[in-house]
Phi, psi and omega in degrees: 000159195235103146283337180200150187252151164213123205195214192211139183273131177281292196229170168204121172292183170273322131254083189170152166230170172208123190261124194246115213242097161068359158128352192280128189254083167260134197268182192186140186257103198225186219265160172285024163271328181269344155320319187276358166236017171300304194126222184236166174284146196090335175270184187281143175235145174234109174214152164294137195227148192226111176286090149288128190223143204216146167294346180241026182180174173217111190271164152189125190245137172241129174238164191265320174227170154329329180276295175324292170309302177335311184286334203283300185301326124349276126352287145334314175301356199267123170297155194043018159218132194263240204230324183274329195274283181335312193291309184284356172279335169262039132278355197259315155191158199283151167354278180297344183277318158335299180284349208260307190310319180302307177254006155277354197090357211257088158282341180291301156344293200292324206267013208263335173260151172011076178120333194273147148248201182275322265238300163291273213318341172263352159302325187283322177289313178311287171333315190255328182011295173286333175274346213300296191288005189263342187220048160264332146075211196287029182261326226287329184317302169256074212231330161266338165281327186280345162276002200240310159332275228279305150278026185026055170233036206260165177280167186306307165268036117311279181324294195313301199296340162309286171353295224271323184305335192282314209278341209258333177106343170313105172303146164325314201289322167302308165308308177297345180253337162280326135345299184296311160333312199269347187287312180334298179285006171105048182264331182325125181095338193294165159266208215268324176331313199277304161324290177319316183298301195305316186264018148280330190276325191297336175295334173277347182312000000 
């Protein structure tokens, strides 16, 4: 099995690179968000290889991280998504945007990729929902308020100041994380009026 390449980029596909490890040239299939930060042909690479082997084939899917690959396999445990749906949901969003969306609920996020319909996309929350902090990578700091959002159990003036922040032009994940800024910053106990306030001013920083 192939965990991981390290190399000199040969090519770059339309889905794919081909890595060139000591003169031996191996492809690896990746989502286009990590093809647009790999780099060029000729420079050095580095990628997580997740092997696939079929009785009619040898496979080999490249991630930028250890995480990545993780959500692609992930992914996949969810009925009705394969290696192509998975590739287009992180071509589609990043890891951590992935969890945040995933434990806000925001099927609308999730439907935004390739392939995705509503139909996966409520599968996919409903399903991963309970794993989401175990795999949020630079999410996890607000990785429970937004399961609490998300499963509508956030307290009343939480829930309202989201709201309001949201009603405002703001995305849920941008509201829930200044929110979140703000119970921090001495919001604990406030209603929603001081929360709102609290969580405008962390959005102009």
């Amino acid at each position: 099995m192939i965990g991981k390449l390290k190399g000199t980029i040969d090519e770059i596909g339309d889905d794919y690179v081909l890595v060139d490890v000591h003169g031996v040239c191996y492809v690896a299939h990746c989502s286009s968000r990590t093809l647009g930060r790999i780099g060029s042909a000729g420079e050095a690479v580095v990628l997580f290889i997740e092997t696939y082997v079929r009785e009619d084939q040898l496979k080999l899917f490249g991630f930028m991280s250890a995480l990545e690959r993780e959500w692609f396999n992930l992914l996949q445990s969810v009925q009705g998504v394969g290696a192509k749906v998975a590739l287009a949901v992180l071509s589609t969003l990043t890891p951590s945007e992935l969890a945040n969306a995933i434990a806000l609920q925001d099927k609308a996020a999730i439907s935004r990729a390739p392939g995705v319909g509503p139909k996966v996309a409520l599968r996919l929350v409903t399903e991963l929902k309970n794993k989401v902090p175990a795999f949020a990578g630079e999410a996890s700091a607000n990785i429970g308020l937004k399961q609490e959002l998300g499963e509508g159990v956030a307290s009343v003036p939480v829930a309202d100041a989201v709201s309001a922040l949201t009603n405002l032009g703001y995305s849920r994940d941008q509201a829930a994380n200044a929110i979140a800024a703000a119970l921090k910053n001495g919001g604990e106990g406030a209603d929603s009026a001081k929360l709102i306030r609290l969580g405008l001013k962390e959005l102009s920083r």
